[in-house]
C-alpha positions in Angstrom: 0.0 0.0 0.0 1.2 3.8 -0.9 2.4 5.3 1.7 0.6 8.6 2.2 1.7 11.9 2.6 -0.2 15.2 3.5 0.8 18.6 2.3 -0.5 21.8 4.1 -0.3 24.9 2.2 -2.1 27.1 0.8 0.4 28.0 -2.2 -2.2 26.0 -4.5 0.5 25.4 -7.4 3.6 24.6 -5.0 1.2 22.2 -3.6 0.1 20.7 -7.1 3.9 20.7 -8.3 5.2 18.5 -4.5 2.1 16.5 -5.1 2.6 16.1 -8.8 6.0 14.8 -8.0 5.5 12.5 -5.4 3.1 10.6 -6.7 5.5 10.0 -9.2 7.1 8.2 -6.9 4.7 6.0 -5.5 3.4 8.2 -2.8 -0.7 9.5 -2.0 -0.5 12.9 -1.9 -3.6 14.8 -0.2 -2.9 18.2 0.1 -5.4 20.9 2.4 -4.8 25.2 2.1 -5.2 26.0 6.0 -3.8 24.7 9.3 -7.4 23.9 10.6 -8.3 22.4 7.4 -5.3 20.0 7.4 -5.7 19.2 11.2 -8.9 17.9 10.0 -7.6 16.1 7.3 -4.9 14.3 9.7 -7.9 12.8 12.0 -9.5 11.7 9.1 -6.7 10.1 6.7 -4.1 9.1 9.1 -1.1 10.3 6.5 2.8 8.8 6.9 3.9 12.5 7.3 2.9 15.8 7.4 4.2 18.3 5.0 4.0 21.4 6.8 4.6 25.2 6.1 4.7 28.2 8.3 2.6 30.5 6.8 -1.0 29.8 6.3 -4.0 31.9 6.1 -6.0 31.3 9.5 -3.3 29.4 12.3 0.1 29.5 11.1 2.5 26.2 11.0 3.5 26.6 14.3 0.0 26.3 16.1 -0.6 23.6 12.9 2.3 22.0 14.5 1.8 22.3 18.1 -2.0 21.0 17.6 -0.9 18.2 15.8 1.7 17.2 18.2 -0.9 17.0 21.4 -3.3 14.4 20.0 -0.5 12.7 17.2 3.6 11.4 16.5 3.0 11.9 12.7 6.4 12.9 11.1 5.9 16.8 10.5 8.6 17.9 7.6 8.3 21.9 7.8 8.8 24.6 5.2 10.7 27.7 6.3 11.3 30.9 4.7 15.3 30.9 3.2 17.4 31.4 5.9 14.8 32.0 8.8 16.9 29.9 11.3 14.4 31.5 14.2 11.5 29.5 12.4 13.4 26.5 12.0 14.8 26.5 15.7 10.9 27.0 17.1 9.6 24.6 14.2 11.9 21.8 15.9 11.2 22.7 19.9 7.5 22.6 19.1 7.9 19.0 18.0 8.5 18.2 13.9 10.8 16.1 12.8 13.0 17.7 10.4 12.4 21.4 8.2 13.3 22.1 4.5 13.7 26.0 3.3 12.3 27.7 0.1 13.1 27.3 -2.5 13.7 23.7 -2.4 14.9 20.8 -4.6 11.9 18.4 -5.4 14.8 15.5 -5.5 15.8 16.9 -2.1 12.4 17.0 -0.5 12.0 13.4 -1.5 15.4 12.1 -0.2 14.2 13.7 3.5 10.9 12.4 3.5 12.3 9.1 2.4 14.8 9.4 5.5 12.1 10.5 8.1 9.9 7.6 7.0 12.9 4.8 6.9 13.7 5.8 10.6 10.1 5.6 11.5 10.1 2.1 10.3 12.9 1.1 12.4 15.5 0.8 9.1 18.0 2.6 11.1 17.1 1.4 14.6 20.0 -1.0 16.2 18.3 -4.2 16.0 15.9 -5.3 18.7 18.4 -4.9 21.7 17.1 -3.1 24.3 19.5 -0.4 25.8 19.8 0.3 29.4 21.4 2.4 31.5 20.0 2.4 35.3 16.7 3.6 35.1 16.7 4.7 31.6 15.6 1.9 28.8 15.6 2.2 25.2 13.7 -0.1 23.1 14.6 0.3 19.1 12.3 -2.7 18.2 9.0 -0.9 19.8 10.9 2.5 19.3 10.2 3.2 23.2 11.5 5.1 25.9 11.1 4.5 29.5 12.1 6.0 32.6 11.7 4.4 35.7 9.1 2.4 33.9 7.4 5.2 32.1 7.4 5.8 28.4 8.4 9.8 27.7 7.4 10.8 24.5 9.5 12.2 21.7 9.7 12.5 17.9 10.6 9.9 15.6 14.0 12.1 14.5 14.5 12.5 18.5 14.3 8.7 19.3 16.7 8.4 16.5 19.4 10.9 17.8 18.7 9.3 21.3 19.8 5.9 19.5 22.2 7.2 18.1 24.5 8.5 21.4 23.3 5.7 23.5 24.5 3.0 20.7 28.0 4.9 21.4 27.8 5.4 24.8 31.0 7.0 26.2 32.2 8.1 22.8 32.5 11.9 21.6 29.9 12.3 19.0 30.0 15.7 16.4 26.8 17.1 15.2 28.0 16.4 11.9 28.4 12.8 12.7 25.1 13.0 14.7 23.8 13.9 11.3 25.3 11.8 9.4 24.3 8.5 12.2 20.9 10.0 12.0 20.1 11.3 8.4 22.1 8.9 6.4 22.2 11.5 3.9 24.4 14.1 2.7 22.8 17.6 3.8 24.2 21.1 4.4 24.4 20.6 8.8 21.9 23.0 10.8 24.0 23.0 13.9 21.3 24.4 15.7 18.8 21.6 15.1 21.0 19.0 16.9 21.3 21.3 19.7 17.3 22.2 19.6 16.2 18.1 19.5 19.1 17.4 22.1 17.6 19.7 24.6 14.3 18.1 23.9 15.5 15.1 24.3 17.1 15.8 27.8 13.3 17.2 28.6 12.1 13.7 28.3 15.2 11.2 29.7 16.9 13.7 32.5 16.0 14.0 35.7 17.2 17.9 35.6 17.6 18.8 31.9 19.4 21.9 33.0 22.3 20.0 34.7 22.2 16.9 32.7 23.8 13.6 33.9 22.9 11.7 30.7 23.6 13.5 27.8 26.5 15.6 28.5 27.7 18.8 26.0 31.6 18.8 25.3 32.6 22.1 24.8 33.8 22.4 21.2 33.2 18.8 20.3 30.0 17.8 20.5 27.9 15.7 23.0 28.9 12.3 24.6 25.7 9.8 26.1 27.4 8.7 30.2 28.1 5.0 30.4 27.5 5.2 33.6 24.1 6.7 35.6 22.0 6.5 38.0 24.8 5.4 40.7 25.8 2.3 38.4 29.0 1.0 39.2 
């Protein structure tokens, strides 16, 4: 079965040209002109991802976003204005998974959705072995989290970069090799977006996000996931 994608825009003829081409490539493409519209169209079609953009004639993408994110984990790919690394930085803390600036490269827009939806299938995930570290589990099979017991929620491209420092606990990791673990694509590096989805990240897994005992920054490097918490020996 097609996987299915859902555009919300309302530039009418970007819409028809994304739609056009993906379903060129096997995808369904529905495609609604307002936030409230394509919130609708979520509950009703249950897409594969969410092609967002920012501006939109009654709610903008950000309320889209966040209204999205309270009742759903769809993948939310959001379009940004060139160069608006504000929108793309709020974009990310209010929960989707990755963004994409205009003007844009249909081939390109393709190669990230294809990403975003190959992570949410577990393609990348590191087999079936759970990960534990003291109270904190992490489950790639079921693509879980769970502290002390509890699942904490994050997005699929947060789960990912949470696999991706756990699977190399103890080792020095770039955000370019953060993106490169994670994307598996070659992509110009938004070194804020690590840093955004890392502090969301710590949200959900630390017990003070602010002084983090998980997940820990090195200064000039990059970030490093402890080997050892929680008083382990």
């Amino acid at each position: 079965m097609a996987e299915q994608v859902l555009i919300v825009d309302d530039d009418t003829r970007l819409s028809a040209m994304i739609a056009d081409y993906l379903s060129g490539n096997g995808y369904t493409v529905h495609s609604a002109a307002t936030g409230h519209a394509g919130i609708a169209d979520l509950a009703r079609r249950s897409p594969d991802i969410v092609i967002l953009d920012i501006m939109l004639p009654d709610i903008d993408g950000f309320e889209t976003c966040r209204r999205i994110r309270a009742t759903s984990d769809v993948p939310i790919l959001m379009l940004t204005a060139k160069g608006e690394e504000t929108d793309r930085i709020v974009g990310l803390e209010l929960g989707a998974d990755d963004y994409l600036p205009k003007p844009f490269n249909p081939r390109e827009l393709l190669a990230r959705i294809k990403a975003i939806l190959r992570r949410r299938q577990g393609g990348r995930s590191d087999g079936d072995r759970v990960l534990r570290f003291g109270r904190l589990e992490i489950d790639p099979g079921s693509r879980q989290v769970r502290l002390d017991g509890q699942e904490r929620q994050m997005t699929s491209h947060q789960f990912d970069l949470l696999v991706a420092l756990a699977g190399n606990a103890g080792r020095v990791l770039s955000r370019e090799q953060l993106m490169d673990l994670v994307r598996g694509e070659e992509f110009d590096a938004f070194d804020r977006s690590i840093d955004v989805h890392v502090s969301r990240i710590r949200a959900a897994v630390e017990d003070d996000p602010k002084h983090p005992r998980r997940i820990i920054t090195v200064r000039g490097a990059g970030y490093v996931f402890a080997r050892q918490q929680d008083g382990q020996g």
